[in-house]
C-alpha positions as CSV (number, residue, x, y, z in Angstrom):
1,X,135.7,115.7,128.7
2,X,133.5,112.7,127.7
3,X,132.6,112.5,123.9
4,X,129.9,109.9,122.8
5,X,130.5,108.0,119.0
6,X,127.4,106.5,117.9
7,X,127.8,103.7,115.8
8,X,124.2,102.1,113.5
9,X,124.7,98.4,112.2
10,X,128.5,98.8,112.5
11,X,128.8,102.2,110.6
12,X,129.9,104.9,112.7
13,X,127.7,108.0,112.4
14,X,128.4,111.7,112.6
15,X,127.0,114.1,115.0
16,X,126.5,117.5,115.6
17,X,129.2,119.0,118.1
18,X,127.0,120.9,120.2
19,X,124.5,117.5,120.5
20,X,123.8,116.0,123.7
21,X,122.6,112.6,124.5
22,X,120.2,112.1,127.4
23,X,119.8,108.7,128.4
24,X,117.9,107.5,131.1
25,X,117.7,104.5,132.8
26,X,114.5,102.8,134.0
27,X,112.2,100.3,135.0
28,X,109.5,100.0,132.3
29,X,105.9,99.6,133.7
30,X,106.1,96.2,134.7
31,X,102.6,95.6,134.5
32,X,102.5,95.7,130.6
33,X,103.5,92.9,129.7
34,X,104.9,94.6,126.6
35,X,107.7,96.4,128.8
36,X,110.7,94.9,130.7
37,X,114.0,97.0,132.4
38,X,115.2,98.7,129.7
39,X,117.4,102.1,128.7
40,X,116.2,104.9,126.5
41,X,117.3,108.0,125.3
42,X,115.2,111.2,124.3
43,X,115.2,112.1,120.8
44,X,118.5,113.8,119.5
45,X,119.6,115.0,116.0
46,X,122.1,113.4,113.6
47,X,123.3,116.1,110.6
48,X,122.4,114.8,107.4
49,X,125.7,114.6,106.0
50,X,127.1,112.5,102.9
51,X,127.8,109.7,105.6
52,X,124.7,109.8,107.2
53,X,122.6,110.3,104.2
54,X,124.4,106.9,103.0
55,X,123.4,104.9,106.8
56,X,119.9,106.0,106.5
57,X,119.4,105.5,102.4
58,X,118.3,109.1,101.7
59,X,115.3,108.3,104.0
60,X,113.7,111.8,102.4
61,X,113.7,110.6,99.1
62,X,110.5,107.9,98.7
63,X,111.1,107.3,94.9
64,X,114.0,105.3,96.0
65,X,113.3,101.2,96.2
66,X,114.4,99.1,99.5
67,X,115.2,102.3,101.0
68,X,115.5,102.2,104.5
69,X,112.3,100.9,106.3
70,X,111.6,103.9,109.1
71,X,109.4,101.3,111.3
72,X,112.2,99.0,112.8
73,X,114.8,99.2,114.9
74,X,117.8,98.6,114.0
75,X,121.3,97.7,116.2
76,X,123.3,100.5,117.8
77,X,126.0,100.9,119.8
78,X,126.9,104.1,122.0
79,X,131.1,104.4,123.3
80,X,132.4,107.2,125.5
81,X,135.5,108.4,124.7
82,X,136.4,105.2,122.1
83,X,135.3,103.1,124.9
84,X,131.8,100.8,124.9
85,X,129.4,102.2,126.6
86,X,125.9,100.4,125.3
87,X,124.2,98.5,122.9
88,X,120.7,98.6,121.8
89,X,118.6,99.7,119.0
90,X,118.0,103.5,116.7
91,X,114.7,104.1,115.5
92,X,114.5,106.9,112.8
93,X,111.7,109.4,113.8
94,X,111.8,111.4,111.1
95,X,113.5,113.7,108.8
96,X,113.6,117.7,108.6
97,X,114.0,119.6,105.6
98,X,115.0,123.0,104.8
99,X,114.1,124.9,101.4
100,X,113.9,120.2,100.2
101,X,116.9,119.4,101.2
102,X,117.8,117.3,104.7
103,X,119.0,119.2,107.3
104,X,118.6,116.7,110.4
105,X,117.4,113.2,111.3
106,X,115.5,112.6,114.3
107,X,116.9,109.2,116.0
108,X,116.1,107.6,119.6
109,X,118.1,105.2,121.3
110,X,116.9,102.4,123.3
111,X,118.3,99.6,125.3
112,X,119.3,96.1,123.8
113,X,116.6,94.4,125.7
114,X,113.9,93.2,123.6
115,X,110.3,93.4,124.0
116,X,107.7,91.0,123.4
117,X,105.9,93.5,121.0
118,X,109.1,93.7,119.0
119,X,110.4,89.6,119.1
120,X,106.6,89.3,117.4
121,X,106.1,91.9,115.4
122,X,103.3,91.2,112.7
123,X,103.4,87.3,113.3
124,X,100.1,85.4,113.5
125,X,99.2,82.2,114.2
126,X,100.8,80.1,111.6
127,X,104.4,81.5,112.4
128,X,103.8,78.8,114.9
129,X,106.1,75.5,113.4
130,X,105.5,73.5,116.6
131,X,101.7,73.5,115.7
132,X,102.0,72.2,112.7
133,X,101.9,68.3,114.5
134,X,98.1,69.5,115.0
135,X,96.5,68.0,111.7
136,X,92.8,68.4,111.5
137,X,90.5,67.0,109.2
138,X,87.4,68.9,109.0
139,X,84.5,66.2,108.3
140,X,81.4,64.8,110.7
141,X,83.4,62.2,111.7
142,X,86.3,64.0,112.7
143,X,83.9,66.9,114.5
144,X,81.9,64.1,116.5
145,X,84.7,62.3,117.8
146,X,86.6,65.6,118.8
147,X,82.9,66.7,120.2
148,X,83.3,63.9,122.9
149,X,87.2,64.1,123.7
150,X,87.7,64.9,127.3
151,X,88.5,68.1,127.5
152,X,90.9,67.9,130.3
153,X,93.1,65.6,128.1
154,X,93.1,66.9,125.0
155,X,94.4,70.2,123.6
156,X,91.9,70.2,120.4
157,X,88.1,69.9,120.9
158,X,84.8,70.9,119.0
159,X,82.7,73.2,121.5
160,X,79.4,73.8,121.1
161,X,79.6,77.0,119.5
162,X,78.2,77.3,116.3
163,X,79.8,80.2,113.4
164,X,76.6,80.7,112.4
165,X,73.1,79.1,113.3
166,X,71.9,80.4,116.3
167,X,71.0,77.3,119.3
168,X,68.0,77.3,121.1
169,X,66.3,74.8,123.3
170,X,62.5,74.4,123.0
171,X,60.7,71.4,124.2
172,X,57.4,72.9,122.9
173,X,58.4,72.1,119.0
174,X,58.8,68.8,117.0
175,X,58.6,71.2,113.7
176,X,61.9,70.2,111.9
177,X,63.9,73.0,113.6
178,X,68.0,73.1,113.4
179,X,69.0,74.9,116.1
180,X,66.5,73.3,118.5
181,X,68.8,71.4,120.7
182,X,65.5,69.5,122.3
183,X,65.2,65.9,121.4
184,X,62.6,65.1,119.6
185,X,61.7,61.5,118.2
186,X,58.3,62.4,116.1
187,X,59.1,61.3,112.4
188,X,59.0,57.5,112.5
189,X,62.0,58.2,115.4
190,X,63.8,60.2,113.4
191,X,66.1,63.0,115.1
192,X,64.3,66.7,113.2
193,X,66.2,68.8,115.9
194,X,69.7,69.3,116.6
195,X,72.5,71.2,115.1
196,X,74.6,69.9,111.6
197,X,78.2,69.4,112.3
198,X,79.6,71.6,109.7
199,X,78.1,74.5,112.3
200,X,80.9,73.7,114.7
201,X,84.3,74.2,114.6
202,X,87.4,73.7,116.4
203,X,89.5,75.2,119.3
204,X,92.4,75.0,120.7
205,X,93.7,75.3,124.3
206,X,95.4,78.4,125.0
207,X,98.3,77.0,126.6
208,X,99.6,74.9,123.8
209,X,99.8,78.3,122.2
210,X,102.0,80.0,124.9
211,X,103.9,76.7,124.5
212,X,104.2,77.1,120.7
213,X,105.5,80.9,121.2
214,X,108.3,79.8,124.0
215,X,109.5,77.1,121.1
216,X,108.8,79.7,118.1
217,X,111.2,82.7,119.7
218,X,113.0,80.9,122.5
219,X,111.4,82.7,125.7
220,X,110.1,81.3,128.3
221,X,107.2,82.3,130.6
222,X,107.2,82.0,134.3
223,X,104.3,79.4,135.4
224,X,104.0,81.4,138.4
225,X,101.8,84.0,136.6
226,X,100.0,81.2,134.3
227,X,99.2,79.0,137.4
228,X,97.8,82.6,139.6
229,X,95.0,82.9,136.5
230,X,92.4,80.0,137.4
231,X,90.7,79.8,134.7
232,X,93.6,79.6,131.9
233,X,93.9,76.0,131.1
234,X,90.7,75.5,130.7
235,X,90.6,78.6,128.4
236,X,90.6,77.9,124.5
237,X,91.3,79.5,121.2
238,X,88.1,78.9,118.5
239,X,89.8,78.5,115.4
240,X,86.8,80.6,113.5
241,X,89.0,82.1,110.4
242,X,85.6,81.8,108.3
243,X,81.9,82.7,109.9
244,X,80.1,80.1,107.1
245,X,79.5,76.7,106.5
246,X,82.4,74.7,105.4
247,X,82.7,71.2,104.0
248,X,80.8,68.6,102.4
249,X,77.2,68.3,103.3
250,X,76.9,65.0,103.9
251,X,76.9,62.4,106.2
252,X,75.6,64.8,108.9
253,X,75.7,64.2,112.5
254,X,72.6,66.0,114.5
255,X,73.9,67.1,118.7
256,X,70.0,67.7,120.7
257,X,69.6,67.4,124.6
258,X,67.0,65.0,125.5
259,X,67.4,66.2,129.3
260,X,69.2,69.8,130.0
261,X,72.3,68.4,131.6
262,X,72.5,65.0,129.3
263,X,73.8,64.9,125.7
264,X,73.3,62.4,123.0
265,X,74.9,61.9,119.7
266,X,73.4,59.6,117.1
267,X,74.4,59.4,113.6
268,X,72.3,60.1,111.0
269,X,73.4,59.5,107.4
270,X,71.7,62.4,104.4
C-alpha cells in the first residue's frame, strides 16, 4: 500500500487518513506563453491541527502580523512511502471553519517548473539592472540629436509622437500654429510652425527589453520565435510615464516638414 508524506518548506505536514492525492501530469497550453510542461494536483484537504496551524501561521486569524501571505507559492515536496516522489510548490486556497474554529486547509500542488508569470511576479520596468547603462538626459539638445539617430542602430530614439499636442499638417496657415508640422518662413524667416521638443519623448526598442529580462532572471528566449514576428525589432517601447510637458522651456527646438517625405530641424533659441 502506497502512503504519500507531504512535506511544505521542509516541515512535514499532517494529513487526513482517508485523503487522496490526484496528480496529474500534463502538457500546459503551449500557446500561452504563461504555461510550460508542468504537474498539478486537484485541490485536497490538510486537517488543521496544532502542526499544521504552526506551517500555515494560523492563516484564519488576520489580526496576526507577517502571517503567512495566501498569494504565493511556496516549496513542497510529495514522497511515497518515505521515498521522493516530487518537488514543486503549495498554494493555500483557503481555509474552512466550523462554529470559528479551523477545521480544514484547502492546498494545491503543482510542479517545480516555474512559469514566467511567477519568475515576474509584480516587477516592472525598473527591476531591470542591465538598463540602468541607458542614461538619458531629457533637454532639446538631448531630444534633437536622439530625433535624428538611425534607428536601425540605436536602441533609444525620440519618435514623433507627441504626449500631448496634437500634429497636424496644413499648408494653408502661416498663423503661429504648434502642431502645424508645415514649414512656414513668414515672420522675417522665422520658423511659427512646428512642434517644441519638450512634446516628444523617448522609446526604447523592445528587444533590449527581452534582453534585459533574460539577464534580470536568467532565462533565455529562443530567437526562433523572435525572428518568425517581422515586425519586432523595429518595434519600440515609448517611455510615456507622464502625459505633460516636462523640462525647462527653453532653448526650444521646432520639427515642421517643408515637403511631406523631407524633414528639417533648425534650432531656434526662446
Amino acid at each position: 500500500m502506497q502512503k504519500i508524506q507531504l512535506y511544505i518548506q521542509g516541515q512535514r505536514v499532517d494529513l487526513f487518513d482517508d485523503e487522496s492525492v490526484v496528480l496529474t501530469q500534463t502538457i500546459q497550453n503551449v500557446k500561452d506563453v504563461q504555461k510550460v510542461f508542468t504537474d498539478y494536483s486537484k485541490s485536497f484537504s490538510l486537517p488543521a491541527t496544532k502542526e499544521n496551524n504552526k506551517i500555515f501561521r494560523h492563516y484564519y486569524n488576520n489580526s496576526i502580523t507577517n502571517g503567512f501571505d495566501g498569494r504565493k507559492r511556496v516549496s513542497a515536496t510529495l514522497e511515497l512511502n518515505h521515498l521522493k516522489f516530487k518537488k514543486g510548490k503549495i498554494k493555500l486556497e483557503g481555509v474552512d471553519l466550523k462554529n470559528n474554529v479551523p477545521s480544514s486547509y484547502k492546498v494545491r500542488f503543482t510542479g517545480n517548473t516555474v512559469t514566467l508569470k511567477d519568475l515576474l511576479g509584480e516587477d516592472k520596468l525598473n527591476a531591470l539592472n542591465s538598463l540602468d547603462s541607458i542614461n538619458l538626459v531629457y533637454d532639446s539638445s538631448s531630444i534633437k540629436t536622439a530625433f535624428q539617430d538611425n534607428p536601425s542602430t540605436n536602441d533609444v530614439i525620440v519618435p514623433l509622437i507627441t504626449h500631448t499636442q496634437r500634429l497636424t499638417y496644413n499648408s494653408h496657415s502661416s498663423a503661429n500654429d504648434v502642431g502645424n508640422l508645415h514649414y512656414s518662413g513668414s515672420g522675417g524667416g522665422s520658423n511659427v510652425h512646428g512642434v517644441s521638443w519638450n512634446d516628444l519623448k523617448y522609446a526604447l526598442r523592445l528587444d533590449r527589453i527581452i534582453q534585459a529580462i533574460e539577464v534580470k532572471y536568467g532565462i533565455t528566449f529562443s530567437n526562433d520565435f523572435f525572428s518568425k514576428l517581422t515586425f519586432f525589432n523595429s518595434s519600440w517601447h515609448f517611455l510615456n510615464k507622464i502625459d505633460q510637458k516636462t523640462g525647462h522651456q527653453s532653448n526650444k527646438f521646432k520639427l515642421y516638414f517643408d515637403k511631406i517625405r523631407s524633414i528639417r530641424i533648425p534650432w531656434e533659441a526662446t
